[in-house]
Backbone of each chain as ProteinMPNN parsed JSONL, in Angstrom:
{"seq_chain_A": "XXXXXXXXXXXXXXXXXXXXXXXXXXXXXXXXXXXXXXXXXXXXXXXXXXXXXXXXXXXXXXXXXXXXXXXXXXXXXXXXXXXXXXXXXXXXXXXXXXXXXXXXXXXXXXXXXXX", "coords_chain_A": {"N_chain_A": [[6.831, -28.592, -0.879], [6.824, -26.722, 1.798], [9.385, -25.419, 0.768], [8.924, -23.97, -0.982], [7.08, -22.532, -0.054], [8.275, -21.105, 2.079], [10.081, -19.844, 0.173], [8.618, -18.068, -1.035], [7.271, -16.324, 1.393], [9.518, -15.319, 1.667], [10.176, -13.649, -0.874], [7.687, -12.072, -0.38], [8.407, -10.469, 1.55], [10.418, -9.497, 0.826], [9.638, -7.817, -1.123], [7.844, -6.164, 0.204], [9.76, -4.897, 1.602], [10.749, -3.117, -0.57], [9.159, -1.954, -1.233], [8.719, -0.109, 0.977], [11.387, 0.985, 0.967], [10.844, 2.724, -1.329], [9.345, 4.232, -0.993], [10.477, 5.835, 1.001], [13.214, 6.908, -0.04], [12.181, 7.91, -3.025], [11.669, 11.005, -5.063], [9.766, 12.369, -5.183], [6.251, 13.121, -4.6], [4.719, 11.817, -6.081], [5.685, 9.657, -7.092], [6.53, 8.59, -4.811], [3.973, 7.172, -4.126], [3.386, 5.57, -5.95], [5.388, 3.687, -5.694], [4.829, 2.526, -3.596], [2.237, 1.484, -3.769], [2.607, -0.002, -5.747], [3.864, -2.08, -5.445], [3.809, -2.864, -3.085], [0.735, -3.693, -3.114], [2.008, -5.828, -4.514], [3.581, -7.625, -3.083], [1.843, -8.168, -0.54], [0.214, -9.771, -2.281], [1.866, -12.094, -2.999], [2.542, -13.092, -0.308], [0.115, -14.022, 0.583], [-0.735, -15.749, -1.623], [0.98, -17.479, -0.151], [0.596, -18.112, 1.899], [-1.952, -19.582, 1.475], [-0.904, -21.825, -0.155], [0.807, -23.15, 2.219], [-1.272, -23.695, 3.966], [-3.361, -24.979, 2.369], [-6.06, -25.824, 2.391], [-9.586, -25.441, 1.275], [-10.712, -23.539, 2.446], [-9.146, -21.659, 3.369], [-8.047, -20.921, 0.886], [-10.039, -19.927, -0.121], [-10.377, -17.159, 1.519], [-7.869, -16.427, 1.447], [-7.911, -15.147, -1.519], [-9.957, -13.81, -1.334], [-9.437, -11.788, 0.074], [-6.895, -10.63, -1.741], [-8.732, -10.103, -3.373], [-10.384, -7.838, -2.706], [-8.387, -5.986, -2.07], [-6.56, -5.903, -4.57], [-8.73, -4.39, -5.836], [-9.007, -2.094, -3.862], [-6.564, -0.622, -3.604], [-5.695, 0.246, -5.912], [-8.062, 2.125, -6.259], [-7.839, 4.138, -3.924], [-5.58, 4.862, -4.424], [-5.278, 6.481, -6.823], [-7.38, 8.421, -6.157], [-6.242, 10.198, -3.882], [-4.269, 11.142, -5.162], [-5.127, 12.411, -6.977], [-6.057, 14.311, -5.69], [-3.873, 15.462, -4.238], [-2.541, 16.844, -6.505], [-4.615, 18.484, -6.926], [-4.229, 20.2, -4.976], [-1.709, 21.459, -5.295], [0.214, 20.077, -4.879], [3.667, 19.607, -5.87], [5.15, 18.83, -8.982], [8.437, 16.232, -9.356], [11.442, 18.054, -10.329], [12.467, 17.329, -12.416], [10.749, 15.63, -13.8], [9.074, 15.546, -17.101], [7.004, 15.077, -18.404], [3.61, 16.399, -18.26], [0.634, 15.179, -18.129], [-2.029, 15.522, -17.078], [-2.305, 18.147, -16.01], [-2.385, 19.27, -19.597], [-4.74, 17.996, -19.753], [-6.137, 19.269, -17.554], [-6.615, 21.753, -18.734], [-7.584, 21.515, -20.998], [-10.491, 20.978, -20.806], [-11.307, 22.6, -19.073], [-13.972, 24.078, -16.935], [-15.661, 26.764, -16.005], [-17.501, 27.283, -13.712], [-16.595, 24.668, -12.828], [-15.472, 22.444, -10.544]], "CA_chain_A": [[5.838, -27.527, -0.673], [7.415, -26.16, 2.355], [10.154, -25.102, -0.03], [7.883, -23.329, -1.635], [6.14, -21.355, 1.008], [9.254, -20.138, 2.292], [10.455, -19.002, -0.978], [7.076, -17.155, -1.375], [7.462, -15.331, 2.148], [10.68, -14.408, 1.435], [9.641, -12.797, -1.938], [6.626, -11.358, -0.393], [8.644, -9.56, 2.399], [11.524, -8.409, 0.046], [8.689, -6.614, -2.012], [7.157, -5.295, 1.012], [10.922, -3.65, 1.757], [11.178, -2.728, -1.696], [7.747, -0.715, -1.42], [9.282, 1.333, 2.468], [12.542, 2.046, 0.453], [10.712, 3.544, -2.399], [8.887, 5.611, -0.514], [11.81, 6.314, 1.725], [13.87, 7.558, -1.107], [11.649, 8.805, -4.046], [12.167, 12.688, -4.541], [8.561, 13.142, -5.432], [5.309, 12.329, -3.942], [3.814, 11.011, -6.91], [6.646, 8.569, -7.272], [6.146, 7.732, -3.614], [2.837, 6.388, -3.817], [3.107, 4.933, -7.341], [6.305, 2.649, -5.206], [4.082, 2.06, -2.13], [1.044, 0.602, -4.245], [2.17, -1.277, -6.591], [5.252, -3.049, -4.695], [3.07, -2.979, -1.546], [-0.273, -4.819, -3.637], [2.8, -7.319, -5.245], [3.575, -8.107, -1.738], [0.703, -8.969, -0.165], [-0.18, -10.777, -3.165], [2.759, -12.88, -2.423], [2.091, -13.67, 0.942], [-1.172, -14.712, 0.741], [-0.553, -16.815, -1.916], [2.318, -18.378, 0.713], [-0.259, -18.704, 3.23], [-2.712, -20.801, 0.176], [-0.144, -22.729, -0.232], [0.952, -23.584, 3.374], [-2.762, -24.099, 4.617], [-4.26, -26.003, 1.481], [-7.464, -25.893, 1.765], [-10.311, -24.851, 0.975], [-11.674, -22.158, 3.379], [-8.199, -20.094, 3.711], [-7.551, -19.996, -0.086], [-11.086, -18.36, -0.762], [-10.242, -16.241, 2.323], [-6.884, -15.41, 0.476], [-8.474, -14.621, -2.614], [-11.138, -12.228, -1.272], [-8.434, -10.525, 0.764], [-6.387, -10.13, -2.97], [-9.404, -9.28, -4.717], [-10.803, -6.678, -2.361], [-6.732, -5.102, -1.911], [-6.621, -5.449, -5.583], [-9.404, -3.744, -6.383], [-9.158, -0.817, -3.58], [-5.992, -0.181, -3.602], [-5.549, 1.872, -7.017], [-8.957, 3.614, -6.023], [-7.178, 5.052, -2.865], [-3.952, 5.834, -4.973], [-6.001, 7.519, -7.996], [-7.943, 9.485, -4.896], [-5.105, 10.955, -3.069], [-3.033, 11.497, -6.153], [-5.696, 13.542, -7.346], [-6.321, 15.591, -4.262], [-2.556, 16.145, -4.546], [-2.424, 17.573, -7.829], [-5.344, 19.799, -7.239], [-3.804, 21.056, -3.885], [-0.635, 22.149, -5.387], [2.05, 19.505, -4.854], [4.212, 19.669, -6.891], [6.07, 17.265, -9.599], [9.268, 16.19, -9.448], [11.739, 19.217, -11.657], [13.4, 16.566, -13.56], [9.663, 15.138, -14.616], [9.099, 15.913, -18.241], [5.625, 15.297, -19.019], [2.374, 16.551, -17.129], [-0.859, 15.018, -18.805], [-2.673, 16.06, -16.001], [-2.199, 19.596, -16.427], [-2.873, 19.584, -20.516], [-6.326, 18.01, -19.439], [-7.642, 19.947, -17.035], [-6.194, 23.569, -19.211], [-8.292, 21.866, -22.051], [-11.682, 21.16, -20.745], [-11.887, 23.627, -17.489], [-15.112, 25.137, -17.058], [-15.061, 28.1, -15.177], [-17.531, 27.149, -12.101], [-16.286, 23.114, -11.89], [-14.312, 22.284, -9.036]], "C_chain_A": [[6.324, -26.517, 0.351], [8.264, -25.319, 1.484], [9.839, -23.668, -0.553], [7.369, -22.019, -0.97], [7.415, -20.253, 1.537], [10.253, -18.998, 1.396], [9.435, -17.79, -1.283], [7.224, -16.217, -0.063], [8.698, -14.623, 1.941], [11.323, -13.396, 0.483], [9.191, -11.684, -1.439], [7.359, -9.781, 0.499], [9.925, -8.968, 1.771], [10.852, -7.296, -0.603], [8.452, -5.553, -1.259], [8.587, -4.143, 1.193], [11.046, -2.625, 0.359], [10.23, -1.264, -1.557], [8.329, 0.493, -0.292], [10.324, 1.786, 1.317], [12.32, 2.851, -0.613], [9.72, 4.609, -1.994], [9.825, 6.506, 0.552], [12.575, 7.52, 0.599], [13.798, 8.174, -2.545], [11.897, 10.729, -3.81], [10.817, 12.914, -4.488], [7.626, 12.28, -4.776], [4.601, 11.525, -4.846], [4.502, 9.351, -7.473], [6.392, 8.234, -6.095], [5.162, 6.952, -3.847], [3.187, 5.517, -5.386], [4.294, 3.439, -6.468], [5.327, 1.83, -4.541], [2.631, 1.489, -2.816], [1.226, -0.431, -5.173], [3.232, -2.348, -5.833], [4.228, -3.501, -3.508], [2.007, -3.944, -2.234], [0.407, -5.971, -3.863], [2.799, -7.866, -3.781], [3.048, -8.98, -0.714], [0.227, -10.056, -0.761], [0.682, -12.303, -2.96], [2.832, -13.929, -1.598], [0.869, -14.084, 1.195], [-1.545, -15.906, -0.035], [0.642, -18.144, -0.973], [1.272, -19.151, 1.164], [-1.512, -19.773, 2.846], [-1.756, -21.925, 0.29], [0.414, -23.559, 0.95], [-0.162, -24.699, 4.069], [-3.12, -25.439, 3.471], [-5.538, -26.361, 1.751], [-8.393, -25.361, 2.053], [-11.158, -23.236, 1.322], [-10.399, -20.83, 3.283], [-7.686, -20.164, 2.253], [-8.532, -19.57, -0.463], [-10.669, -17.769, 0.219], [-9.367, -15.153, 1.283], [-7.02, -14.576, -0.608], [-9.842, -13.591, -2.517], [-10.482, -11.414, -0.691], [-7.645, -9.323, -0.458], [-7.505, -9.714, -3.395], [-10.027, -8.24, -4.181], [-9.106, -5.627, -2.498], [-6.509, -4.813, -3.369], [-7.504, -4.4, -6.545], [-9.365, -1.895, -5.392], [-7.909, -0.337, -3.552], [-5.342, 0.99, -4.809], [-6.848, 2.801, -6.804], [-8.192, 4.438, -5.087], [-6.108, 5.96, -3.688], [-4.551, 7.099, -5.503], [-6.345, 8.615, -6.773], [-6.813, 10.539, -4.329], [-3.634, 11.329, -4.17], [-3.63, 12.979, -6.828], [-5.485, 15.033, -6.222], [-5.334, 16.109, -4.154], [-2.301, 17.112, -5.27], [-3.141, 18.97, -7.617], [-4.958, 20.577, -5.96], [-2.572, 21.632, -4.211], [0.481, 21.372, -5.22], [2.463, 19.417, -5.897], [4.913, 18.347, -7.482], [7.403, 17.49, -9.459], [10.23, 17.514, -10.45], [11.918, 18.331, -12.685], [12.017, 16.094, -14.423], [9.003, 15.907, -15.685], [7.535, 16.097, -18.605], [4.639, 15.502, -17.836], [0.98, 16.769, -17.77], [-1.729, 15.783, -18.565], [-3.311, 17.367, -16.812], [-2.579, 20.162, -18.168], [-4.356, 19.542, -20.216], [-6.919, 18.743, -18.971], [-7.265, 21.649, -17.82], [-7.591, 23.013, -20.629], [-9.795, 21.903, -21.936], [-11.875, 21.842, -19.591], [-13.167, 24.297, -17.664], [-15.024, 25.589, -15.72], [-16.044, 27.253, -13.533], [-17.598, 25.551, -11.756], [-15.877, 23.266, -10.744], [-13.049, 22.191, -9.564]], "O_chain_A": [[6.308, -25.358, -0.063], [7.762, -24.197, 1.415], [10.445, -22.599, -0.482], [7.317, -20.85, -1.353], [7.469, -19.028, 1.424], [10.837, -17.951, 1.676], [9.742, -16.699, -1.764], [7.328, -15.051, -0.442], [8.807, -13.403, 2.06], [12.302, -12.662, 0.623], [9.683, -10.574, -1.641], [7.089, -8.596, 0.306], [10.414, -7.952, 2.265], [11.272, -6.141, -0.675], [8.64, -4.378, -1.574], [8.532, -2.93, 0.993], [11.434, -1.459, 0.434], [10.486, -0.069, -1.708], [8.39, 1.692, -0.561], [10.142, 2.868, 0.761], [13.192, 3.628, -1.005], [9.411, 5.626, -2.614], [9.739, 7.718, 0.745], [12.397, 8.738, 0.581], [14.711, 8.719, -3.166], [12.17, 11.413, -2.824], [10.518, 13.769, -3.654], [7.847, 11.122, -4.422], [3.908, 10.591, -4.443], [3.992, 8.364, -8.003], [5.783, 7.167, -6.177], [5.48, 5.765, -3.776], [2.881, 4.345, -5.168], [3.96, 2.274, -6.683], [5.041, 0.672, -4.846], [1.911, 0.972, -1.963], [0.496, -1.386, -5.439], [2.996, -3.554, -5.902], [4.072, -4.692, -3.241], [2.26, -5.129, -2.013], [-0.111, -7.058, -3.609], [1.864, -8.592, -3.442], [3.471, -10.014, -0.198], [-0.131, -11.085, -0.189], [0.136, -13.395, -2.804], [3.052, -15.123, -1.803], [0.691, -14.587, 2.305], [-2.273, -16.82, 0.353], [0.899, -19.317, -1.242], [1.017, -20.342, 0.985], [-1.973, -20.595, 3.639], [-2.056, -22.933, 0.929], [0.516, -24.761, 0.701], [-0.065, -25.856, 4.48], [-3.117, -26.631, 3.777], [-6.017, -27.348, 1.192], [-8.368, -24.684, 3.081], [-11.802, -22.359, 0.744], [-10.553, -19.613, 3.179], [-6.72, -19.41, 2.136], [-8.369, -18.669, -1.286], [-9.742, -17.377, -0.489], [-9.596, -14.085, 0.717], [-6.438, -13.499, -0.734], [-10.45, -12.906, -3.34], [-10.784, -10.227, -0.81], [-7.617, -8.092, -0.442], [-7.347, -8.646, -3.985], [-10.391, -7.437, -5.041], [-9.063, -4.568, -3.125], [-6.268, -3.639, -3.651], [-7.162, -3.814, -7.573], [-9.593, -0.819, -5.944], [-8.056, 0.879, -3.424], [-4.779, 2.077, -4.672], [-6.816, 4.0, -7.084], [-7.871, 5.547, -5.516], [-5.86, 7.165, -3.666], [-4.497, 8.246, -5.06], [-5.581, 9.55, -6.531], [-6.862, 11.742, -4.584], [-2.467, 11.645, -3.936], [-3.091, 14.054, -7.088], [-4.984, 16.156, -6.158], [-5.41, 17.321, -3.949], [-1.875, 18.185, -4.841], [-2.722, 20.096, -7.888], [-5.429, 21.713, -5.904], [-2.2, 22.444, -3.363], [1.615, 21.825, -5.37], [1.785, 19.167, -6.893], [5.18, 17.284, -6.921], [7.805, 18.652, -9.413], [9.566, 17.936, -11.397], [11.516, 18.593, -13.819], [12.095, 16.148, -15.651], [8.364, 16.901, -15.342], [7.02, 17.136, -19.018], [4.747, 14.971, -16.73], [0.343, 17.808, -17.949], [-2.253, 16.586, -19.336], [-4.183, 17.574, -17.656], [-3.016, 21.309, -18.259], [-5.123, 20.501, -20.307], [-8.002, 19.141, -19.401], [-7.759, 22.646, -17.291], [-8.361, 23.835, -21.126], [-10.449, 22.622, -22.691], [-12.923, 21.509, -19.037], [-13.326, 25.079, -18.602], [-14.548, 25.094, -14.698], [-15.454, 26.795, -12.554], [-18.28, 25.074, -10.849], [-15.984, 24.271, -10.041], [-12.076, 22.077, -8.819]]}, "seq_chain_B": "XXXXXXXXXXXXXXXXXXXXXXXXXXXXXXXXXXXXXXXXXXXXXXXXXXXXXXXXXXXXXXXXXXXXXXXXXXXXXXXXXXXXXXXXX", "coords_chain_B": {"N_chain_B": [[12.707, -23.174, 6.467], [12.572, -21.472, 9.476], [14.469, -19.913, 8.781], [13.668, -18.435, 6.933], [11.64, -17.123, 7.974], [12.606, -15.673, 9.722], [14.376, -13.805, 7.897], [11.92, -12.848, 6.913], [11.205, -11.561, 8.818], [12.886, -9.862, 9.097], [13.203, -7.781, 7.318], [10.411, -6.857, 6.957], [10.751, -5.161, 9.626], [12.3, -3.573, 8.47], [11.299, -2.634, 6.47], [9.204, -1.702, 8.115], [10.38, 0.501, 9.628], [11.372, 2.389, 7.39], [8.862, 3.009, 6.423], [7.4, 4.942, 8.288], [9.742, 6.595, 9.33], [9.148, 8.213, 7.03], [6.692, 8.66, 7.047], [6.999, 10.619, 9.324], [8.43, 12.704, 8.773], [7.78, 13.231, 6.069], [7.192, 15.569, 3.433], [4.784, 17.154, 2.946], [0.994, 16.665, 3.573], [-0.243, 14.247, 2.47], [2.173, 13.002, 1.812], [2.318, 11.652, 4.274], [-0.3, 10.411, 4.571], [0.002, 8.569, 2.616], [2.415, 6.931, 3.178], [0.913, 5.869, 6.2], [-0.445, 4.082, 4.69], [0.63, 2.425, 3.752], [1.842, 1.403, 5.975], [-0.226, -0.08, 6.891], [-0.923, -1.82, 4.689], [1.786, -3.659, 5.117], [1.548, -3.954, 7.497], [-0.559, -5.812, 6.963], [0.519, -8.155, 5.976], [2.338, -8.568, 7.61], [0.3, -9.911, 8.999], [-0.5, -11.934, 8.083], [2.196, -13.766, 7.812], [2.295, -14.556, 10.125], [0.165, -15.862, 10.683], [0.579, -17.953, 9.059], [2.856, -19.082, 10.254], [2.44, -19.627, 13.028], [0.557, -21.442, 12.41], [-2.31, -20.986, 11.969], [-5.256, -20.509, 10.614], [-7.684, -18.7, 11.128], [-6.697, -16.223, 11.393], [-6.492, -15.115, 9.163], [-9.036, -13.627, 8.302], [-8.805, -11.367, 10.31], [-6.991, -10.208, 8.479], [-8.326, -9.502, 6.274], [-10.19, -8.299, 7.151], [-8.571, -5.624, 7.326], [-7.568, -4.975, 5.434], [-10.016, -4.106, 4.188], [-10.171, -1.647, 6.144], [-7.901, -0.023, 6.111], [-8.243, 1.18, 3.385], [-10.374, 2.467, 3.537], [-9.651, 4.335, 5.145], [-7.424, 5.557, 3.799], [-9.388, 6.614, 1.58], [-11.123, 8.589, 3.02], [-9.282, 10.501, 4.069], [-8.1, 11.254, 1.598], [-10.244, 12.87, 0.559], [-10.835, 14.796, 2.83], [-8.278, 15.836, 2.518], [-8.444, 17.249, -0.003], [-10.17, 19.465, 0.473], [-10.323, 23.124, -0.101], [-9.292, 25.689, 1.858], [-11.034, 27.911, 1.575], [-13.762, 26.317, 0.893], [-16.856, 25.277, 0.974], [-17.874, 21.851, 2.404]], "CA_chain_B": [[11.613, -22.455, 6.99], [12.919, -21.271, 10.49], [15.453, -19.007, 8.671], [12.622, -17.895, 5.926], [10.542, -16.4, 8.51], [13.493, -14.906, 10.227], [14.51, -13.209, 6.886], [11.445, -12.012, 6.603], [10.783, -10.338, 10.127], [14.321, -8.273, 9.128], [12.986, -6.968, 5.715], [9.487, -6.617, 7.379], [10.584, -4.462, 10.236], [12.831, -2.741, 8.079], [10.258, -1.545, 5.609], [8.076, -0.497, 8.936], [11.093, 1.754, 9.792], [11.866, 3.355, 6.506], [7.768, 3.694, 5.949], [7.601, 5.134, 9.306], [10.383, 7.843, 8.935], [8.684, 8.905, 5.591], [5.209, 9.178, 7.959], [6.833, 11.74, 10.174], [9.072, 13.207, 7.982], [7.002, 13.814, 4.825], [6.901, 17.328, 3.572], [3.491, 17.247, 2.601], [0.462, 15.527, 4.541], [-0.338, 13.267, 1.559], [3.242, 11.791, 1.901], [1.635, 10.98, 5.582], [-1.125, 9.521, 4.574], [0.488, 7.385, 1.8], [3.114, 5.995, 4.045], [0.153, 5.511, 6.84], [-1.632, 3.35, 4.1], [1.584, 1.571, 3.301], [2.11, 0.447, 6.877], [-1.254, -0.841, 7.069], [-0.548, -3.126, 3.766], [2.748, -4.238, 5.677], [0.78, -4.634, 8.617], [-1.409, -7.367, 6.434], [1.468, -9.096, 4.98], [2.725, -9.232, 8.677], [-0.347, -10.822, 10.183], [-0.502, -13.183, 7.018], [3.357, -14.225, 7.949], [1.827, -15.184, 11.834], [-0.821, -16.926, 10.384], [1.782, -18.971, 8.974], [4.508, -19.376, 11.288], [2.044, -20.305, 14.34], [-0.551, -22.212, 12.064], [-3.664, -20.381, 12.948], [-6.053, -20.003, 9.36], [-8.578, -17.893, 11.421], [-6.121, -14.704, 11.499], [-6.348, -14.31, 7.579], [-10.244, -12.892, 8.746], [-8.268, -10.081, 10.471], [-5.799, -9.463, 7.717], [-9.321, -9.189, 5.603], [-11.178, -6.418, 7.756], [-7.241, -4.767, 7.687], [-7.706, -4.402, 3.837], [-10.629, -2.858, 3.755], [-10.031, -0.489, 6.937], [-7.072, 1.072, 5.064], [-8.668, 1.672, 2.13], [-11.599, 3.642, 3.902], [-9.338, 5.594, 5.795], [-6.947, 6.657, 2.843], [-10.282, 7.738, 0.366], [-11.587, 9.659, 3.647], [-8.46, 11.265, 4.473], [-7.759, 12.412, 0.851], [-11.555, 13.788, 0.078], [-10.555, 15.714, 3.738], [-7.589, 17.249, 2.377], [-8.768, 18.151, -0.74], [-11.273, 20.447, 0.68], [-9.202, 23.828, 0.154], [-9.577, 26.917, 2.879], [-12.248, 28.444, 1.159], [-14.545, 25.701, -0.291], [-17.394, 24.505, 2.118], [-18.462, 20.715, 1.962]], "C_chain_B": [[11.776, -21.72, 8.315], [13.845, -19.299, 9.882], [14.957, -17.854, 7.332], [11.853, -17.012, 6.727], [11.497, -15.364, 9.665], [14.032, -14.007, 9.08], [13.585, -12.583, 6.814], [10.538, -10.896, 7.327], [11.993, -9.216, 9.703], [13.527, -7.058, 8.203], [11.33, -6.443, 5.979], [9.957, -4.92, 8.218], [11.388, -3.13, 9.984], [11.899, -1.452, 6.901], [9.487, -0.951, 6.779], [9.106, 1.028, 9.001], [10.994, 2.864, 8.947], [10.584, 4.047, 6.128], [7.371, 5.333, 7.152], [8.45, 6.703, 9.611], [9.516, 8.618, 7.825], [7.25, 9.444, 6.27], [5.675, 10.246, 9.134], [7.715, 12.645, 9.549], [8.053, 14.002, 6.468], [7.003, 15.273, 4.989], [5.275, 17.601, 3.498], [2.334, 16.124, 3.645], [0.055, 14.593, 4.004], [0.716, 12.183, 1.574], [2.653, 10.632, 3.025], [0.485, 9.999, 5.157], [-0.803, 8.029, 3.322], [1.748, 6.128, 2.61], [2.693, 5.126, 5.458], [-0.38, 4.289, 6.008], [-0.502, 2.345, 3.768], [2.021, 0.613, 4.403], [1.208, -0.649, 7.252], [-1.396, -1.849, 5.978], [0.771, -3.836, 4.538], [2.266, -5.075, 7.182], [-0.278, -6.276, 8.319], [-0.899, -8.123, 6.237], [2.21, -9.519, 6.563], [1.429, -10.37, 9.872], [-0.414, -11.869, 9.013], [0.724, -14.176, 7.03], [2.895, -14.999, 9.873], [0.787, -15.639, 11.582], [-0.324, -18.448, 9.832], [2.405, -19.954, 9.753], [3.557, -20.209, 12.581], [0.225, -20.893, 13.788], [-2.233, -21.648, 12.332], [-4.416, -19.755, 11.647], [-7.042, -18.978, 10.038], [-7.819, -16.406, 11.374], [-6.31, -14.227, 10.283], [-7.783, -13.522, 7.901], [-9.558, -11.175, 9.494], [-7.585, -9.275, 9.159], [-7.177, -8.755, 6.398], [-9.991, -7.882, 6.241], [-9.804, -4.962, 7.661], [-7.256, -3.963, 6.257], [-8.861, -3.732, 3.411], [-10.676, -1.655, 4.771], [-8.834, 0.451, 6.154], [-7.598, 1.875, 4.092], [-9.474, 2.937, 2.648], [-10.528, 4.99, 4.459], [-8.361, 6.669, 4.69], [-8.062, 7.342, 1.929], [-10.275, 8.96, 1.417], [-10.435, 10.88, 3.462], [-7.789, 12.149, 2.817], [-9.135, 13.009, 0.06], [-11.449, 15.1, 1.086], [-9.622, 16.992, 3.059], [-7.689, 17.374, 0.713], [-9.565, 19.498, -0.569], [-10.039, 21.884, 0.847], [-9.946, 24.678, 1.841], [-10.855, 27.269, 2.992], [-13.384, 27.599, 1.161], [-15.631, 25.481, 1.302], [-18.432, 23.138, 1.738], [-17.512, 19.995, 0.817]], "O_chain_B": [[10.748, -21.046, 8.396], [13.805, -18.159, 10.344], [15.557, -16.869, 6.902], [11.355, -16.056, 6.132], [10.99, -14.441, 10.303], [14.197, -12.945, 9.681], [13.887, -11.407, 6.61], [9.757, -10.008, 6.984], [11.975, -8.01, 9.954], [13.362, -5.856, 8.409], [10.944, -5.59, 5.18], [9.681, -3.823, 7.731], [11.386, -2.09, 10.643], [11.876, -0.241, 6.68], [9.07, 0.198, 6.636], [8.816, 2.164, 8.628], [10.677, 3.995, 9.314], [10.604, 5.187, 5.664], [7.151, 6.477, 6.755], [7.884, 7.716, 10.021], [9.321, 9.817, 8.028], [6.8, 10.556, 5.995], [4.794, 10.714, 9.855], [7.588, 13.727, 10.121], [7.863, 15.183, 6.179], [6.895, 15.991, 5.983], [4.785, 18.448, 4.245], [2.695, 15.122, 4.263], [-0.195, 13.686, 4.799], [0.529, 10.974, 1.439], [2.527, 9.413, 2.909], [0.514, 8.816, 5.498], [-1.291, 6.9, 3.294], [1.811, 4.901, 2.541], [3.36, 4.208, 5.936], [-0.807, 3.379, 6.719], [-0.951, 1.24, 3.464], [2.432, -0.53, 4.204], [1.516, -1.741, 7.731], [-2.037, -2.847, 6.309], [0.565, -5.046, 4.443], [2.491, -6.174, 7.69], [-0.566, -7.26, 9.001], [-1.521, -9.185, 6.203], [2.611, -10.672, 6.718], [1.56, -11.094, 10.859], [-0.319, -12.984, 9.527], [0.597, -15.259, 6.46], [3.456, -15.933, 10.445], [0.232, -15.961, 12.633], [-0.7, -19.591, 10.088], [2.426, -21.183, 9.827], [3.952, -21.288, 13.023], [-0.841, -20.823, 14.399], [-3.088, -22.242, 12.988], [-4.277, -18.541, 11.501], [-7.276, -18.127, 9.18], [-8.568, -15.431, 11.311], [-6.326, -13.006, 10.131], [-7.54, -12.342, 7.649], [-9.923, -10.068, 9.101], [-7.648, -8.069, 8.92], [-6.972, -7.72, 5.763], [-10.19, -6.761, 5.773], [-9.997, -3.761, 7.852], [-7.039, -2.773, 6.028], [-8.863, -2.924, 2.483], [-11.197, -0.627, 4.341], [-9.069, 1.57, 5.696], [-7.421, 3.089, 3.992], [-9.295, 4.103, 2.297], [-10.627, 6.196, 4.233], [-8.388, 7.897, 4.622], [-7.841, 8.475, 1.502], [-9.744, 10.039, 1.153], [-10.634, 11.939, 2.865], [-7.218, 13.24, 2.795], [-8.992, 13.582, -1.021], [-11.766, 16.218, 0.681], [-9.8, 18.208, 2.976], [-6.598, 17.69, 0.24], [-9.556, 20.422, -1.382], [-9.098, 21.831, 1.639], [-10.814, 24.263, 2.609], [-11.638, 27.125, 3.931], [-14.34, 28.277, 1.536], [-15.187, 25.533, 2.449], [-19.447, 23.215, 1.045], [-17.872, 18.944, 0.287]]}, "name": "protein", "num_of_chains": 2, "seq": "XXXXXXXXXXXXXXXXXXXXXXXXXXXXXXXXXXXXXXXXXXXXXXXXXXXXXXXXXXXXXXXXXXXXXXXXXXXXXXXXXXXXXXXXXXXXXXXXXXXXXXXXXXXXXXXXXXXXXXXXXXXXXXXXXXXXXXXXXXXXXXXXXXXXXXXXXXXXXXXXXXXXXXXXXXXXXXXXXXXXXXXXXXXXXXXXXXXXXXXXXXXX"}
């Protein structure tokens, strides 16, 4: 079990690097955050299952599992949120990025005094 | 296990760095606040690694109020900067 746990932190905290260097080195911001949420949620996820597994019982793996299921659940609201607010402030996409959904959507249903 | 939790203070304090640069660096203030929200998930995964290492199940209760303080502060901070120049409210 030990075995185990340490294999699982040592996952959790490679992810977590994985998530800094992809926001480190993305060109675009929308690629930043898309690194930094989902590498960053795997992560945590990781490590909390370590820390289930370490502990064993009962009280710190519901802890763990309301920690994952609140992080799982707010963490793509935040993204979605601030991805938006992006978009509609003007950052821009990557040049090399080919498609921009986005942008068909809001050209096809715009009404003049939305937001 | 000694050399597991030493592995994963390197790769820990290395993602704070590189998030860290990207939080004062960013061109935009969205980068900021995405690499702010990224330290504060690293920050969970580091008190969940010292909950570990020095046995102590009551810290996962912190790493819980940590996950939802992030969250609040990235919606706030991007409903803030959406608001353009003009707009009021």
């Amino acid at each position: 079990m030990s075995i185990l746990v340490a294999v699982l932190i040592v996952l959790g905290s490679f992810f977590a690097f994985v998530a800094a260097l992809g926001v480190h080195r993305m060109p675009d911001f929308y690629m930043r955050m898309h690194a930094a949420t989902k590498a960053g949620a795997f992560a945590s996820g990781l490590m909390l299952l370590a820390a289930a597994l370490h502990f064993g019982t009962l009280r710190v793996a519901l802890t763990a599992l309301a920690i994952l299921i609140f992080f799982y659940l707010t963490t793509p609201v935040a993204a979605q949120t601030i991805a938006e607010a992006a978009y509609r402030r003007g950052v821009k996409l990557w040049s090399k990025s080919g498609v921009d959904k986005f942008a068909e959507d809001l050209s096809k249903n715009s009404d003049p005094n939305g937001k | 296990m000694t050399i597991a939790v030493c592995i994963a203070s390197f790769f820990f304090i290395a993602a704070l760095g590189l998030a860290l640069r990207r939080a004062v660096v960013g061109p935009t203030p969205f980068d900021r606040v995405v690499a702010l929200d990224l330290i504060g998930g690293i920050c969970l995964c580091i008190i969940v690694l010292f909950s570990i290492v020095f046995d102590q199940g009551v810290l996962l209760d912190s790493a819980f109020a940590i996950s939802l303080v992030s969250f609040l502060g990235t919606v706030a901070f991007a409903r803030y900067l959406a608001l353009g120049e003009g707009d009021e409210k």
